[in-house]
N, C-alpha and C positions, 0 to 999 in steps of 0.2 A: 339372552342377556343375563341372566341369574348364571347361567355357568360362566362368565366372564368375570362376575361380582364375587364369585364366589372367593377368589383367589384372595382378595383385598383384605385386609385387616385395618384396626380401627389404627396400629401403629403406622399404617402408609399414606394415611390424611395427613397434609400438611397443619400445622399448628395455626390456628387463626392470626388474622394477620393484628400487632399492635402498634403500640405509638412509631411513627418514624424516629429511624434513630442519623442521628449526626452523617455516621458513614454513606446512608443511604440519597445522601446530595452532593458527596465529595467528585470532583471530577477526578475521574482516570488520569495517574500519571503518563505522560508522553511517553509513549517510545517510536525508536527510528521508522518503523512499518506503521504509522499516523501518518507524520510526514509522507512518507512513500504516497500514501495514499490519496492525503490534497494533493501532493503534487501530480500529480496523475489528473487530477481533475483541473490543473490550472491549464489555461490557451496559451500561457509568456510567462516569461522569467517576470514581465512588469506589473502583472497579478499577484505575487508573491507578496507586495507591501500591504496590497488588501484584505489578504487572507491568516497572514502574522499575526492580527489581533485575536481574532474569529479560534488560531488555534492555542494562544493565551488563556483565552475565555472558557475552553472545551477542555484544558487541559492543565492541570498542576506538573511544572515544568522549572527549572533554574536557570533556564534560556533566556534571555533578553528578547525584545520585539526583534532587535538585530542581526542576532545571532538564528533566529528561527526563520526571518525573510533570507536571510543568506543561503541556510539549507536546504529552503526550497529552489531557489533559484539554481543553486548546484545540483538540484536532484532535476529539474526541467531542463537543463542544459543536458545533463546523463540523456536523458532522456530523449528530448531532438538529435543527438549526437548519435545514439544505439538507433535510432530511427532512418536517418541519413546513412550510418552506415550498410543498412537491411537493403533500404533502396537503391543505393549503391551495388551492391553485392549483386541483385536481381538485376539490375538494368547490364553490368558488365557481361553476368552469364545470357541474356537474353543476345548483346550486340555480338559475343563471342558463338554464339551459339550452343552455348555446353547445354547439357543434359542434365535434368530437372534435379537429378541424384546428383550431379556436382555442386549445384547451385545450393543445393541443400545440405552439405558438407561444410562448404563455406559458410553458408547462417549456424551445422553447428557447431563449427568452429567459433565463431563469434560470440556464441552464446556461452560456449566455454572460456573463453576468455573471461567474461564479462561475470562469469557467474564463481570462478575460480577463487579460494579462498574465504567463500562468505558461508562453506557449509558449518 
């Protein structure tokens, strides 16, 4: 243990902790990958009006309650859409018969799609 201590210096303690300061309570400004993220945990697009306030509260934003239930719901629709699609895809290659590497061309094809222009 002393040969592990040894490396440490008094300059790699952190400073004691003091008063809070203002910053230290501000909510994180929103950005689009928040949303992503409740959305993701909502069951419906009709969750969205409950969850609008919750991400108000959590976050310093210039979004309306309106504007921020709206883009959840468009991100849950994405979302059941990209879902439908998948199962779709599998069930066609399953009644077709193709092979496992076809079927997996077409998801990444879809995936490219979907994923095209947001790098």
């Amino acid at each position: 243990m002393l040969g592990a201590m040894a490396g440490v210096g008094l300059e790699d303690v952190p400073p004691p902790a003091g008063e809070p300061s203002p910053q230290m309570f501000n909510n994180p400004v929103l950005q689009p990958e928040n949303l992503i993220t409740v959305a993701r945990t909502a069951f419906g697009p009709g969750q969205a009006q409950k969850l609008a306030p919750s991400v108000l509260d959590s976050f310093d934003t210039q979004l309306t309650q309106a504007e921020v239930t709206e883009r959840l719901q468009l991100l849950w629709m994405m979302r059941h859409d990209v879902a439908s699609q998948v199962r779709d895809i599998i069930l066609l290659g399953q009644v077709c018969q193709e092979s496992p590497g076809v079927v997996l061309n077409e998801l990444l094809d879809l995936t490219e799609l979907y994923t095209r222009g947001t790098n």
